[in-house]
C-alpha positions as CSV (number, residue, x, y, z in Angstrom):
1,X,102.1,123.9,131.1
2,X,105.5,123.3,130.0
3,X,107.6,123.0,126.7
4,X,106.5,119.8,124.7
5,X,107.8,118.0,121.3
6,X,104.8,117.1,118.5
7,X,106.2,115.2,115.8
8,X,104.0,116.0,112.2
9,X,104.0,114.8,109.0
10,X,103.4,117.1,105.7
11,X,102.5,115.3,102.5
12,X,101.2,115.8,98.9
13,X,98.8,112.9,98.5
14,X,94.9,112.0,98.0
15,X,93.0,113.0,101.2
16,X,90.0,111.7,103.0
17,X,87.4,113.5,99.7
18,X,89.3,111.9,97.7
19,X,90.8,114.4,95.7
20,X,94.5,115.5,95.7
21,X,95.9,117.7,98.3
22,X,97.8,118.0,101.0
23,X,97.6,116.9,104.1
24,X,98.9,118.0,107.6
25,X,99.3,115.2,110.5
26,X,100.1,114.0,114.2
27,X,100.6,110.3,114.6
28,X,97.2,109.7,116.2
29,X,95.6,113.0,114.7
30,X,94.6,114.4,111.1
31,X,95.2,118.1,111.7
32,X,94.3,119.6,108.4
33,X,94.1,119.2,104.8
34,X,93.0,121.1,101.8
35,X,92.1,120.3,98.2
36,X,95.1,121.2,95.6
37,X,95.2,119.3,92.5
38,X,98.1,121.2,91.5
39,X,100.3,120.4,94.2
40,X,103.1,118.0,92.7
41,X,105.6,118.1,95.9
42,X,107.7,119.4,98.3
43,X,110.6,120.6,100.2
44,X,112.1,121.7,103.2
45,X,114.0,125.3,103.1
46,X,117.2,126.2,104.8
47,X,115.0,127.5,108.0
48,X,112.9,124.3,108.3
49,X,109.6,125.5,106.6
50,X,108.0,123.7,104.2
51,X,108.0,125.0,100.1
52,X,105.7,122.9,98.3
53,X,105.7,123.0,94.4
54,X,103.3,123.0,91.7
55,X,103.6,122.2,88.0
56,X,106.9,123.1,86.5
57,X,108.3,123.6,90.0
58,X,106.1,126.8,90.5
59,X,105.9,127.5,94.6
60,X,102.5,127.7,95.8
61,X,102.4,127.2,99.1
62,X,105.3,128.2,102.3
63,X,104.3,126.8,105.7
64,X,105.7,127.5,108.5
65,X,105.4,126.2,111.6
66,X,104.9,127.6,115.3
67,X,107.4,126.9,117.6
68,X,111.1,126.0,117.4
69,X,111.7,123.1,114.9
70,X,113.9,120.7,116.5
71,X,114.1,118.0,113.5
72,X,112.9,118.2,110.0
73,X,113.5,115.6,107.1
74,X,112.9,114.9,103.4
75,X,111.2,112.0,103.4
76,X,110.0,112.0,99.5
77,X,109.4,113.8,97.2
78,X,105.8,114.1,98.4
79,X,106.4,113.4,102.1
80,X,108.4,115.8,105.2
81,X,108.8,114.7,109.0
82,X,109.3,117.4,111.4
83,X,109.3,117.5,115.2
84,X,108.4,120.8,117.0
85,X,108.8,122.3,120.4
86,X,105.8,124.8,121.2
């Protein structure tokens, strides 16, 4: 099996409970999400993880992702695309 791009999509936003969180995504896949009503929004660092923010700008959360990042952009302030080589 060789080398192959995934595109994903990280956001702060109301899941499928129904509560606010953040969720992780493929086009055609849900891939994970967790409950965080404290999560206010997010960023992407210099190395092309993702930093999001709490109240007052306070980091919770880093996420990395496997593989080599080949694009990654700021979408909103609640909302990062990325495309990844694993």
């Amino acid at each position: 099996m060789g080398n192959r791009e995934i595109s994903l999509s990280v956001r702060v936003t109301t899941i499928r409970d129904g509560t606010h969180g953040i969720s992780l995504a493929a086009p055609d896949k849900l891939l994970g999400e967790w409950t965080d009503s404290g999560a206010v929004s997010l960023t992407v660092t210099e190395d092309h993880r993702i930093q999001i923010y709490g109240i007052n700008n306070i980091e919770r959360y880093l996420l990395t992702m496997p593989g080599t990042v080949v694009s990654c952009e700021q979408l909103s302030q609640a909302e990062v695309s990325l495309s990844i080589i694993i």
